[in-house]
C-alpha positions in Angstrom: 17.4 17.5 -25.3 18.3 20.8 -24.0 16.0 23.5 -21.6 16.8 26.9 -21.2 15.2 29.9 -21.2 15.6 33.8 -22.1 16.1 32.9 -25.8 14.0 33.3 -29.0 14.6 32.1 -32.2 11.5 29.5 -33.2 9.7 31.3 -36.2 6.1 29.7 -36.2 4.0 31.3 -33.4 0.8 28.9 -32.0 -2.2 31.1 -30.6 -2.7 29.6 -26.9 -6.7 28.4 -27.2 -8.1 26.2 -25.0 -7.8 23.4 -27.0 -4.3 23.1 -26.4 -4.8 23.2 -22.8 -5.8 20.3 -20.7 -6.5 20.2 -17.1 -8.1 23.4 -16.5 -11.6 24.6 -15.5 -11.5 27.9 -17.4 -8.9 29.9 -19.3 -8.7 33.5 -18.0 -7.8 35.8 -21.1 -5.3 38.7 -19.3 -3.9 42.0 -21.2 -0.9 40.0 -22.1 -2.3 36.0 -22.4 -4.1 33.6 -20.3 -3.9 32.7 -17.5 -5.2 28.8 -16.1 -7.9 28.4 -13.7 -8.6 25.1 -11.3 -11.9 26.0 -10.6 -14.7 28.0 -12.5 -15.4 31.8 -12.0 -18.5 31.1 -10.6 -17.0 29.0 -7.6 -13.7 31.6 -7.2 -16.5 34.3 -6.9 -18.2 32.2 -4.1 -14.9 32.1 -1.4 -13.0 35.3 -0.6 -10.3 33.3 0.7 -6.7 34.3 -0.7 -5.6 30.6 0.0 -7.7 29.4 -2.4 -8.0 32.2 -5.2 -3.6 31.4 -5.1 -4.0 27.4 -4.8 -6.4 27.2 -8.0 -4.1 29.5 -9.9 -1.6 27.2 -9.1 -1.8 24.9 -12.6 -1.0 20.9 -10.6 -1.9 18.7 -13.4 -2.4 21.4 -16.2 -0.5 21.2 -19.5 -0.3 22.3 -22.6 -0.8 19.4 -25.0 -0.1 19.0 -29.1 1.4 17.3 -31.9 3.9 18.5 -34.2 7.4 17.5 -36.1 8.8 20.7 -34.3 12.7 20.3 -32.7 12.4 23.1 -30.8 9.7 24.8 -28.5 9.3 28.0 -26.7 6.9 29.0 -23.9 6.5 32.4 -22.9 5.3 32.5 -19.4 4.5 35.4 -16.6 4.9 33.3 -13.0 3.8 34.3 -9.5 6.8 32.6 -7.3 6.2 32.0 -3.8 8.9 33.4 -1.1 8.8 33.3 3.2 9.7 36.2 5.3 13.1 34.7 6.8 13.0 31.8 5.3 15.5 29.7 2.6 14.1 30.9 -1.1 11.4 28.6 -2.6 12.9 26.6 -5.5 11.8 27.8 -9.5 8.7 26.1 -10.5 9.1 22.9 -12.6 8.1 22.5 -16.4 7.7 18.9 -17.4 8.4 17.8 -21.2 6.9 14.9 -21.7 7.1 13.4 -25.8 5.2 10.7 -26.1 4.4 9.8 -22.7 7.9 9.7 -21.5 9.5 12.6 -19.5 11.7 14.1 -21.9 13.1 17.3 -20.4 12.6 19.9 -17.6 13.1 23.6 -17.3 12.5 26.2 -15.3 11.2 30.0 -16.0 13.4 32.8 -13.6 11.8 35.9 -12.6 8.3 37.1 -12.9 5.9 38.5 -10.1 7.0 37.7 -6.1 4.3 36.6 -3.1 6.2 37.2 -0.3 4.4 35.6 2.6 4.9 36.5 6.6 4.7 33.2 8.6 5.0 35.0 11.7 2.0 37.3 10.8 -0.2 36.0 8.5 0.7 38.7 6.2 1.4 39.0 2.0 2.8 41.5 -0.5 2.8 41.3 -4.3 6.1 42.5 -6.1 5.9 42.6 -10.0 8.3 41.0 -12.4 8.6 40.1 -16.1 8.0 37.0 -18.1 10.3 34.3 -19.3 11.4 32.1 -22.2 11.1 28.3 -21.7 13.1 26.8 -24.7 13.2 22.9 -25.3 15.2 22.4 -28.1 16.8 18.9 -29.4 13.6 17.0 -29.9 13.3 13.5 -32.5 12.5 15.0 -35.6 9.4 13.5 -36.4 5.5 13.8 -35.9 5.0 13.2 -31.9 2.5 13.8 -29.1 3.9 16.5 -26.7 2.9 18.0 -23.6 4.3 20.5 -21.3 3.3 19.9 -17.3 3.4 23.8 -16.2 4.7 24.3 -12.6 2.0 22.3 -9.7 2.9 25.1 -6.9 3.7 28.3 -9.1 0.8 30.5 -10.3 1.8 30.6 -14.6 0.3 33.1 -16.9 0.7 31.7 -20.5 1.9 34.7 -22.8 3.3 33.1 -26.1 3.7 29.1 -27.7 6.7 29.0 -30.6 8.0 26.2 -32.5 9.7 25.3 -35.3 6.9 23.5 -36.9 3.3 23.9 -37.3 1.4 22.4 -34.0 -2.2 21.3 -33.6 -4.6 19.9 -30.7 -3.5 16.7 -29.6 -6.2 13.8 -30.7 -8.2 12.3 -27.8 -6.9 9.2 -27.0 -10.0 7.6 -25.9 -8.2 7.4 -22.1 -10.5 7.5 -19.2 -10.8 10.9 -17.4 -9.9 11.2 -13.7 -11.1 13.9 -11.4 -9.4 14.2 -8.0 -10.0 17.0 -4.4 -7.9 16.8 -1.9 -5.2 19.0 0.1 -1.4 20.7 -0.6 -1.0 17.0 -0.7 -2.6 16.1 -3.4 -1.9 19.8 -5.6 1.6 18.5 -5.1 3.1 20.4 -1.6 6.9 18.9 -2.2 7.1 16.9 -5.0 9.7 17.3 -7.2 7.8 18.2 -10.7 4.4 18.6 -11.9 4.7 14.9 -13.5 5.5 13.6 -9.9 3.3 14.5 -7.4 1.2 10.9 -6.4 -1.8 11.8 -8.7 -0.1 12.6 -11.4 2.2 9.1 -10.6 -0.9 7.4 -10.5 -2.7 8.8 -13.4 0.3 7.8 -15.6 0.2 4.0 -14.3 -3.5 3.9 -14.4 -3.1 5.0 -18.7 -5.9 8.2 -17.2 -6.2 11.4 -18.2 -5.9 13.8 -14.6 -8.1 16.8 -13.8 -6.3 17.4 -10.4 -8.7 19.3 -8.4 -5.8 18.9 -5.2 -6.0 22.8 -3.6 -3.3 23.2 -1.0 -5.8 24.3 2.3 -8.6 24.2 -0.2 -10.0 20.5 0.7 -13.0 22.0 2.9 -15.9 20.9 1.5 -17.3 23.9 -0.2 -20.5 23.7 -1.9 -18.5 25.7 -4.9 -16.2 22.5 -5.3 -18.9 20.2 -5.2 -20.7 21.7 -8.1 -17.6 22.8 -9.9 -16.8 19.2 -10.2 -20.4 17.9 -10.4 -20.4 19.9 -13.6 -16.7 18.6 -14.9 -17.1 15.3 -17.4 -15.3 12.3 -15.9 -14.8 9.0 -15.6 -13.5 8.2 -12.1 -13.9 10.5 -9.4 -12.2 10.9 -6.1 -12.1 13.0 -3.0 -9.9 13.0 -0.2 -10.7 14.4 2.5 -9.3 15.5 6.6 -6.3 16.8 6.5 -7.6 20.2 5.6 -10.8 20.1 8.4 -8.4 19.6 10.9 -5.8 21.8 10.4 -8.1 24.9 9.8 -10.3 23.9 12.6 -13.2 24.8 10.1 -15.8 22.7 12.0 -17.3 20.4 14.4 -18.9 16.7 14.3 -21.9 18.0 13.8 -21.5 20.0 10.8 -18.7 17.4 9.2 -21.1 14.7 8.5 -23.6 16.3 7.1 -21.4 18.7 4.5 -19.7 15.0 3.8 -23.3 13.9 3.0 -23.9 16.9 0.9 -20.8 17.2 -0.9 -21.2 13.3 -2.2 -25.0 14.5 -3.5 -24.1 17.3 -5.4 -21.4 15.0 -6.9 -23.8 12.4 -7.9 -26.1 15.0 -9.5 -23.8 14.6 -12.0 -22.4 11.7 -12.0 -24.7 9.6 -10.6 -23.0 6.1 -11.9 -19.5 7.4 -12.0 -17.0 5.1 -10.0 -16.5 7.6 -6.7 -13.7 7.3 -4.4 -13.6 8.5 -0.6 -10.3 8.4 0.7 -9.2 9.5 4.2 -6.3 11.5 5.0 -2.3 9.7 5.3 -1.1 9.3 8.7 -0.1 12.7 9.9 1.0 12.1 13.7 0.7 15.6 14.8 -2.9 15.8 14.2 -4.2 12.0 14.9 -5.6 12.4 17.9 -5.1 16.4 18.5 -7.6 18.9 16.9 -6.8 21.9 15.0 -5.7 24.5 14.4 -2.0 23.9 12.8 0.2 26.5 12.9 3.8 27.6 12.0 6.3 26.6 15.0 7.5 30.1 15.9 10.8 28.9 17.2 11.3 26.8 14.1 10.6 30.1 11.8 12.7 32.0 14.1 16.1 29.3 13.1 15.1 29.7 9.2 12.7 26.4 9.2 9.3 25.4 8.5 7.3 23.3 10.9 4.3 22.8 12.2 2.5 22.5 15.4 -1.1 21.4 16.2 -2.5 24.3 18.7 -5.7 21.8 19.9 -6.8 20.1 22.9 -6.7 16.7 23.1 -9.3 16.9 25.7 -11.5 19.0 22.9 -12.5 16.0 21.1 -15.5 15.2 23.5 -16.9 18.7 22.4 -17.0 17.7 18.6 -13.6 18.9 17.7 -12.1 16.8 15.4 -8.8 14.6 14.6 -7.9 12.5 11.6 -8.4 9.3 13.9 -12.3 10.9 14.2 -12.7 11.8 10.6 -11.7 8.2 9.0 -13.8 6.5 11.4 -16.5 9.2 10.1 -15.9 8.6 6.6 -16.0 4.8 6.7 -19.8 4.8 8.4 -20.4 7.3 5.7 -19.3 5.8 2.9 -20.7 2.2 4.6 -24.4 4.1 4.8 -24.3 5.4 1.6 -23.2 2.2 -0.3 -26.3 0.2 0.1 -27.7 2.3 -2.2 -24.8 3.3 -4.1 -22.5 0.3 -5.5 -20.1 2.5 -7.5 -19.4 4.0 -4.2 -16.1 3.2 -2.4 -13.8 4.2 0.8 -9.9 4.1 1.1 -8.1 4.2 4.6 -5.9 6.4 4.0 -3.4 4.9 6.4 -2.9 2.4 3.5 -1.1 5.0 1.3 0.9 6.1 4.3 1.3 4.8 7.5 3.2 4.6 11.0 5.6 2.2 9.0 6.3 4.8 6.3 6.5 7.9 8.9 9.4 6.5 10.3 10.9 5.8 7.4 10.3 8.6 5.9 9.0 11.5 8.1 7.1 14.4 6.9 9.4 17.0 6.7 7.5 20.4 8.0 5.0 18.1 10.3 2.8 18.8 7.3 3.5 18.0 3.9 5.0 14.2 2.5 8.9 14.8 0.4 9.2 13.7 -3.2 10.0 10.4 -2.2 7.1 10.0 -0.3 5.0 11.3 -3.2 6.5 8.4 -5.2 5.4 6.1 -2.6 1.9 7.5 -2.6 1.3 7.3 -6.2 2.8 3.9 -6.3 0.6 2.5 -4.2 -2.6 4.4 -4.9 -2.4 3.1 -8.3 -1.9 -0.6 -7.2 -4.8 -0.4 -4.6 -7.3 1.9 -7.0 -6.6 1.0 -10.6 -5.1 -2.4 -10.6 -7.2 -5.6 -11.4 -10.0 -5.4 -8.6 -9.2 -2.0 -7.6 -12.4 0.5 -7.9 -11.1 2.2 -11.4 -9.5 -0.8 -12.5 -10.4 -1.3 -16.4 -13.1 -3.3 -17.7 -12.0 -6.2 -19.4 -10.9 -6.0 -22.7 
């Protein structure tokens, strides 16, 4: 198989509906297509936070999904690319091809708009740009389930679907649904491809369907989240939760258990049964045992690099402020509390998908964010803790 893009010769075109789509909250119809949303209108309307608003637009987990006897398929896309004031350039965003559950292909879609982001100042400017072709072409020439993983870190505004064959809605395949929060981490922060970040690894080995609610700086706890995914049908539900706290320095002791409380009630409004999954944050050695805030390593910035520094006081930890050595012992009284009353409920150490072992081998590479190897790692052994035999999502017995 073959990807390319800027080309257009597929004759059938496929209106984008939202039955193609799969992964998404809400479908935003734009003057030229639609455009993916990770969380409902009504939660975006709730947090003027431009983090957030550009980490839900983000599509991690979304893709279009179909059958058809087509060879060839073209995707139309508008993307907002991401770029750092004095930094290297941020790779293309990655489109997965994936024909019956195997990766088949990848491509990438050049141009579009620019966010151009100031480390140094905190600052962000919009440039405009045009669309792009993705073009598969070279696929078996028979009827098969496809579906195309849009970029996990590049904002993708969906403007035309072509093929060569007539398409339609791919069947459900009676698969359990899984709905993860967490951080950058778990949107996807380095991995190499929308079909590789660790939930999407995991999702694949557990046989799950993914609604990846992972929202890079986004993992805060917000009431908006909380009922956004209270209201979202699943199976299995998990939500991790630390690294974010921390590194914003969003709160204290005092406030963190009780929004911890709060988030988990909303959640079992709706789901009141539903397998749910705390997990605390990876080992992330800057922030262990010193608070928050995290911010870029001027010096670093200043020799083209990325890194990050924790701008806390040990010493702070005695007035409330909080560490990721704090917030997992937090989370296991939590979760410990709460499961008297709640047997579906269940905690994961963190530490167990990534450890002290693991950060020597391999190292996070801004002080932040986990490589595409690590991500492998992750999702390897997230799905042998979690959804193997006497895991927490592990399936019933056939």
């Amino acid at each position: 198989m073959h990807a390319e893009d800027n080309r257009t010769t597929t004759p059938l075109n496929t209106p984008l509906t939202a039955d193609l789509v799969r992964g998404a909250s809400a479908l935003e119809r734009t003057e030229r297509g639609l455009l993916p949303h990770r969380l409902p209108a009504a939660a975006r309307a709730q947090c003027d936070d431009g983090q957030l608003h550009m980490a839900e637009s983000q599509p991690s987990g979304v893709r279009l999904a179909f059958r058809t006897a087509a060879t060839a398929v073209e995707l139309d896309t508008l993307p907002t690319k991401r770029a750092y004031a004095g930094l290297a350039a941020v790779p293309d965003g990655v489109y997965d091809l994936v024909v019956d559950g195997s990766l088949a292909d990848r491509g990438e879609v050049r141009g579009g708009n620019t966010l151009t982001v100031d480390m140094a100042t905190g600052t962000a400017e919009t440039a405009s740009g045009h669309g792009g072709t993705l073009r598969f072409t070279g696929l078996p020439d028979r009827m098969k389930d496809v579906e195309i993983w849009l970029p996990h870190n590049e904002t993708t505004e969906l403007l035309a679907l072509r093929t060569d064959a007539p398409v339609e809605p791919l069947p459900d395949r009676g698969r359990r649904v899984w709905l993860h929060h967490g951080s950058s981490i778990s949107q996807g922060s380095d991995a190499a491809s929308p079909t590789t970040t660790w939930p999407a690894l995991a999702a694949a080995r557990g046989g799950v369907e993914l609604v990846n609610l992972g929202l890079g700086g986004g993992a805060l706890l917000d009431p908006g989240t909380a009922r956004a995914m209270r209201d979202t049908p699943a199976d299995l539900i998990s939500v991790k939760i630390g690294i974010n706290v921390v590194n914003s320095d969003l709160m204290r002791l005092r406030a963190f258990t009780p929004a911890v409380h709060g988030f988990l009630d909303t959640l079992r409004e709706g789901h009141p049964d539903t397998p749910l999954l705390v997990v605390s944050s990876l080992l992330c050695p800057i922030h262990e045992d010193t608070p928050g805030p995290s911010l870029p390593d001027l010096e670093a910035l200043g020799d083209g690099r990325l890194r990050f520094v924790a701008m806390g006081d040990p010493a702070e930890r005695a007035a409330g402020k909080l560490t990721l050595r704090s917030i997992r012992e937090e989370l296991s009284g939590v979760v410990r509390s709460r499961a008297a009353d709640d047997p579906n409920l269940y905690y994961l150490d963190g530490l167990e998908l990534y450890g002290e072992a693991d950060a020597v081998e391999l190292p996070l590479p801004d002080g932040l964010h986990p490589d595409a190897a690590t991500h492998r790692r992750i999702g390897a052994r997230f799905a042998g803790l979690v959804f193997a035999e006497g895991g927490p999502f592990a399936a019933a017995p056939a």
